[in-house]
Structure formats: structure tokens, C-alpha cells
C-alpha positions in Angstrom: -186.6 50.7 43.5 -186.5 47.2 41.4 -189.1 44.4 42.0 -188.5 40.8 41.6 -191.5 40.7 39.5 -194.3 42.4 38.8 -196.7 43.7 41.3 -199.2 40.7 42.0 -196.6 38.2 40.4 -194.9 34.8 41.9 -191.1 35.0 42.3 -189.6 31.8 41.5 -186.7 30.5 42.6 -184.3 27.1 42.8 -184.8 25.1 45.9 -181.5 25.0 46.7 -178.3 27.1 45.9 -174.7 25.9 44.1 -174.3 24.5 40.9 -177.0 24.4 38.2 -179.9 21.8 38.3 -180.4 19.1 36.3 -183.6 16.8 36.2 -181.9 13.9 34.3 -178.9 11.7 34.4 -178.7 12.7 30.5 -178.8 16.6 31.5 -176.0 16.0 33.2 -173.8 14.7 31.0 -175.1 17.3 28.5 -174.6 20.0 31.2 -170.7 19.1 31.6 -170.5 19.1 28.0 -171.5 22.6 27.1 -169.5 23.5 30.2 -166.5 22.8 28.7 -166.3 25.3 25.7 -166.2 27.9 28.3 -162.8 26.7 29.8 -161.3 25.9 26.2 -161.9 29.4 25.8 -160.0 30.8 28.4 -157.5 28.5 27.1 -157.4 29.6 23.6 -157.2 32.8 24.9 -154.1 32.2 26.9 -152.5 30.3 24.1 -152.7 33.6 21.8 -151.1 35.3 25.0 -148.4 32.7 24.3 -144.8 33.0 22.4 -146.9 30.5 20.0 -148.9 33.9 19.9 -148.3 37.7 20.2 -146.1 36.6 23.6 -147.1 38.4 26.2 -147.3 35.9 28.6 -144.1 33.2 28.9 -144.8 29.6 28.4 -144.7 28.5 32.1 -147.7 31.2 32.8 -149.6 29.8 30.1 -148.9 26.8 31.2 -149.9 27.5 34.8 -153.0 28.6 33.2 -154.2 25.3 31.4 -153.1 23.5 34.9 -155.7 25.8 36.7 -158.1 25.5 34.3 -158.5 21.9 34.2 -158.6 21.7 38.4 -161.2 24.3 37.8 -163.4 22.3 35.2 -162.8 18.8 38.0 -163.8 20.8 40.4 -167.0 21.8 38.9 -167.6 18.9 37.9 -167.6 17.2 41.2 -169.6 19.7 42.9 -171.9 19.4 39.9 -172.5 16.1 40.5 -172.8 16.4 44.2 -175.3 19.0 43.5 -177.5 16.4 41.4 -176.1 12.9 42.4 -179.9 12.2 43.3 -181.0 12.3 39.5 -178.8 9.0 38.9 -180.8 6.9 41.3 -184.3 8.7 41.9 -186.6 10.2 38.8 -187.6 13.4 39.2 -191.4 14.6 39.6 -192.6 15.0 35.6 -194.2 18.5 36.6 -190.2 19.4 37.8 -188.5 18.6 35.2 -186.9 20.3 32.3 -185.0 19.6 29.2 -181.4 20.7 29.3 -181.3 20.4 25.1 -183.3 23.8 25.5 -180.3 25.5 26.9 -177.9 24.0 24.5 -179.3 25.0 21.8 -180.0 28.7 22.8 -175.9 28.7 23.6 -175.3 27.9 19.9 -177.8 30.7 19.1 -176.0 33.1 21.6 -172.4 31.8 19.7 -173.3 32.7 16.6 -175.3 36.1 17.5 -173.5 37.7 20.3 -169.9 36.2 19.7 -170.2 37.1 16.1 -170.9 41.0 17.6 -168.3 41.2 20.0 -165.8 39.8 17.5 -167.2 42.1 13.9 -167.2 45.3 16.1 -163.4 44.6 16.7 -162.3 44.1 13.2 -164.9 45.5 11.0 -163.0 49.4 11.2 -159.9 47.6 9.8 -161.8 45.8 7.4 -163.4 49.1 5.8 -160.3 50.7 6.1 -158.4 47.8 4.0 -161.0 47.1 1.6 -161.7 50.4 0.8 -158.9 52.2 1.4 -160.1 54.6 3.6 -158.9 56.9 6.8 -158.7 55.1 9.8 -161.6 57.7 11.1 -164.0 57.2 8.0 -163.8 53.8 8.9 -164.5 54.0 11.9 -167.2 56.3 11.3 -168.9 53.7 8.9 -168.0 51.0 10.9 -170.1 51.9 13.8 -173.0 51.6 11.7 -173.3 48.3 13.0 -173.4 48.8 16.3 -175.3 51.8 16.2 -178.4 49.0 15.0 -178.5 47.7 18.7 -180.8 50.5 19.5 -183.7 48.8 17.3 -182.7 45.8 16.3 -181.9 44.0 20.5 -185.2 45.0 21.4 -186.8 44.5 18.0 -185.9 40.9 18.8 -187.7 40.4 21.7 -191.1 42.4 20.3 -191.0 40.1 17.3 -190.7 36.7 19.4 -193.5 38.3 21.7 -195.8 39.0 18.7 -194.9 36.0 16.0 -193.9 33.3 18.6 -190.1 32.6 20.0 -189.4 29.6 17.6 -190.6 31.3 14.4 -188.7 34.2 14.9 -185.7 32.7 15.9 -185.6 30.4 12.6 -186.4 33.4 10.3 -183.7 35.9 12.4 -181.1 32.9 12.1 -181.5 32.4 8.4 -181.2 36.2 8.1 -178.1 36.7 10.2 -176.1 33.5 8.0 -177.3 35.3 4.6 -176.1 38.3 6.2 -172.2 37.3 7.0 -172.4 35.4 3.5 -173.2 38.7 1.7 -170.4 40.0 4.1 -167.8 37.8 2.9 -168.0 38.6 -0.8 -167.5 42.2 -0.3 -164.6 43.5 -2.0 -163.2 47.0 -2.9 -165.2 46.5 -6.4 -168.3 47.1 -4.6 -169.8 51.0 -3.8 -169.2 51.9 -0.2 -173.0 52.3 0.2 -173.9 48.4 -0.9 -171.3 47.2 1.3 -172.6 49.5 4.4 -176.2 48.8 3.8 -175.0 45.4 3.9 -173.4 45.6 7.2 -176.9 47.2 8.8 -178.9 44.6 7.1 -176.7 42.1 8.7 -176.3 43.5 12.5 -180.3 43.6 12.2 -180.6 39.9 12.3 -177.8 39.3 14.4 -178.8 41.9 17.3 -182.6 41.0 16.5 -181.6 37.6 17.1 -179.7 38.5 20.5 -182.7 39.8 22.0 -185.1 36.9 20.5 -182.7 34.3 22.4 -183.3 35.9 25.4 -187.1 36.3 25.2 -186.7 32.3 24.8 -185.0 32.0 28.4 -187.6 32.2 31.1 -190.1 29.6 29.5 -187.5 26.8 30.0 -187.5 26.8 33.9 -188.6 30.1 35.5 -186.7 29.4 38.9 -183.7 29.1 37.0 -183.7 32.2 34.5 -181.0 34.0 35.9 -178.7 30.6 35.9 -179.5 29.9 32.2 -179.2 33.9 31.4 -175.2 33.8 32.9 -174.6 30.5 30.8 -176.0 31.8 27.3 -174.7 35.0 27.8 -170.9 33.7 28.6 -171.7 31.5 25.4 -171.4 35.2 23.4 -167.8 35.4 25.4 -166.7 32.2 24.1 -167.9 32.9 20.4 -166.1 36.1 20.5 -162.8 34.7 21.3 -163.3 31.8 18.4 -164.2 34.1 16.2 -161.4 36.5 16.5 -159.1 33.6 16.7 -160.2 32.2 13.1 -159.4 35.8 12.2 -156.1 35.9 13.0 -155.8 32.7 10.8 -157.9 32.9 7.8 -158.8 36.0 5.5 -161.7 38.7 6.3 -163.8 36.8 3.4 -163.1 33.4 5.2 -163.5 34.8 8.5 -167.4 35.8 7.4 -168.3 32.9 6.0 -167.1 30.8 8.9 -169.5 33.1 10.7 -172.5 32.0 8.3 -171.3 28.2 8.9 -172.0 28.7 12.3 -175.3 29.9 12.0 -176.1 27.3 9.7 -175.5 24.8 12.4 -177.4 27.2 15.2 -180.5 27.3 12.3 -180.5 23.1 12.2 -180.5 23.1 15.9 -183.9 25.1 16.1 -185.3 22.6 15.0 -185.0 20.5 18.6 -185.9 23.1 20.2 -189.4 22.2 21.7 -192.8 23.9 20.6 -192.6 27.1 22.8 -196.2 27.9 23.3 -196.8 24.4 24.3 -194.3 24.2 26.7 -195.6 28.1 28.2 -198.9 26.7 28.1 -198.1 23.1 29.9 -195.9 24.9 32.3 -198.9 27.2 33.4 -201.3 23.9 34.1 -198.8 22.2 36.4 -198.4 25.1 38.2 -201.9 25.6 38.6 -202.4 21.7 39.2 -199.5 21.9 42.1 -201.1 25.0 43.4 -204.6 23.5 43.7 -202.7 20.4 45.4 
């Protein structure tokens, strides 16, 4: 019974189908760039599957793996640049265009919020039970209080961007979710149970709030290519996830969180590229009123 949009609404979509768009030579490059995490994530992943690792998988798999990854990544590459060869020789249409730097930055966002979720609801049960020395079934009891935020905090998100504005929100929820994980990493077994799990709620707020505030973001960059830019900042929570849990398996709980916070740090300082959101809405609105009058 779904709808494309909204009854009496446009549906937008690419002119052509295949690899994502780009309206600039410099998109491109940038594109390819934030491409590649993606693929060294499937290979960090296969390189804990290792004998370096927990060996499950034998050396010549893994190494079969990083063989097909790269002919993966040249392959998308070429057919990326098939896709949007005419960008190097012929400027696109001002009213067409978009800024790829928009995307980027809500993949860093996406990084820190959703990777850092994927990756704390894995360990955060052995981190209350080896902190505070609890059953395995208290802590996961007290442990699923950060999950259990998602039913306010994901949507939260998105009514806070609608009502204070996308960048605002995403600044303040940003700032919130690094204080968060740094208040994170300096609980010990000194601390009451309570603190520390009032903590952990006051942290999955801003990082679930900030989920769903990333996302409200998306379809004001280039409406015909929502769903494209959804699939890439969404597998950007994938790739943050395996990073995260990765450092984990290398550094200490307290050093895991505040690598977490460092993250965020970076994602808050990249907000401030982002462009002005209502302006961009706004301008968007008048060329397509401009090329509809055309």
C-alpha cells in the first residue's frame, strides 16, 4: 500500500541508472575516496578472520579475499568513471549540481553514531559484567538500557532537526554524544551502578538522536538521489562498527570509549562545512520552480 511520495507530491529520480552521480571532477575524486573505507573494512574484517586473528579462515582465503576486494574497488572505479566521464570535459548546469562534501561529512556523522551503536551493544554486557562484577544476566539486563533508548531517542532526532534546524541539531547532538563516550571511559567499578547506567542512557540519547538527525539531513542534498546517499551513509555505520570493535580487541574498555569520543570530535569539526541547510532547502525550491516555469 506504499506511495513514492505523498499524495500530490513530485517523485524524483536520477536520469540515468548505475553508479552514483557526481556534478564535479572534484566529486569524483572525493566520491572514490570515501568509497574506499568500505572495502578496508571488509578487509579488516577478513584479517581478524585470519591466523593473525581468531583463525577461522586460512591465509590463502584471506588472501583470496583482499585479491577480490581490490578487482572489486577497480572495478567500481571504472564504471564510476564511465558513469560521469562527462563531468571532466563539460560543466554541469548550476541548478544540477550538488556538493559531494555534504555526503562526506554526514558519513563521518553516521561513523561515529551508528558504528559506535553497533559496536557498544556488542561489548557493553561484558563491560558491566567486568566492571561491576556482575552475572552475566544482570548485565545484560542493564546493558540493554542502551538500546532500549532507540524507541525515543532515533526519532527524537529527526523531530529536533525538523523543529530547531538540521545543522543546529546535529552540532549540539554531536557534542553530546563525544561528552557522552568521555564520561563512558572513566567509569570504573568505584562508581554506583546507577551513575554509570544513567550515564549509558544519557549517552545512547545523543548518539541514537544523532542517527535519526543524520538522516533527516539526507534528502535536502539531491532529492533524486536520496535513496543512493541513504545506502552509502548507512553502510558508513557498518564500517564504523567493525573499526570500533577492532580497536577493542586492541586497547582497554576506557581506551576503547574515548577513541569513540575522538571520533566524534572530528565528525563535530566537520559540521562545520556542512552548508547552511535552510538555504540550500530554500535555493533548491526556487530552481525547481524556475525550471518548472521554463
Amino acid at each position: 500500500m506504499v506511495r513514492d511520495t505523498p499524495k500530490g507530491a513530485t517523485y524524483f529520480k536520477p536520469k540515468k541508472s548505475g553508479a552514483m552521480m557526481v556534478t564535479s571532477s572534484g566529486d569524483f575524486w572525493l566520491m572514490m575516496v570515501f568509497k574506499l573505507p568500505m572495502y578496508l573494512a571488509l578487509a579488516l574484517l577478513a584479517w581478524k578472520l585470519s591466523p593473525a586473528g581468531v583463525s577461522l579462515l586460512s591465509q590463502a582465503s584471506v588472501n583470496i579475499v583482499y585479491i577480490a576486494l581490490v578487482v572489486l574497488y577497480v572495478y567500481e572505479f571504472i564504471s564510476s568513471y564511465r558513469f560521469n566521464k562527462e563531468v571532466f570535459t563539460t560543466p554541469v548546469p548550476k541548478a544540477h549540481r550538488y556538493d559531494f562534501k555534504q555526503v562526506g561529512i554526514l558519513n563521518i556523522l553516521y561513523f561515529a553514531t551508528f558504528g559506535s551503536e553497533l559496536a557498544v551493544v556488542s561489548m557493553l554486557p561484558l563491560f558491566y559484567q567486568e566492571t561491576f562484577n556482575l552475572s552475566i544476566v544482570m548485565a545484560g539486563v542493564l546493558a540493554s538500557s542502551y538500546a532500549f533508548m532507540n524507541l525515543m531517542s532515533r526519532p527524537g532526532g529527526g523531530w529536533l532537526s525538523d523543529k530547531f534546524g538540521r545543522k543546529i541539531t546535529l552540532l549540539i547532538l554531536t557534542a553530546g554524544l563525544a561528552v557522552g563516550y568521555l564520561l563512558m571511559g572513566v567509569v570504573d567499578s568505584s562508581w554506583p551502578i546507577a551513575l554509570a547506567l544513567l550515564i549509558t542512557m544519557f549517552c545512547s540519547f545523543f548518539v541514537q538522536a544523532g542517527e535519526g538527525a543524520v538522516f533527516a539531513v539526507i534528502p535536502l542534498i539531491k532529492r533524486s538521489m536520496t535513496g543512493q546517499f541513504a545506502g552509502m551513509t548507512g553502510a558508513y555505520g557498518n564500517v564504523g562498527s567493525v573499526v570500533y570493535l577492532t580497536v577493542l580487541s586492541l586497547v582497554s574498555y576506557q581506551a576503547f570509549f574515548f577513541v569513540i569520543a575522538a571520533t566524534a570530535v572530528i565528525g563535530f569539526l566537520a559540521l562545520f562545512l556542512l552548508k547552511e541547510l535552510k538555504a540550500l532547502l530554500l535555493k533548491r525550491c526556487q530552481m525547481a520552480a524556475l525550471l518548472k516555469y521554463k
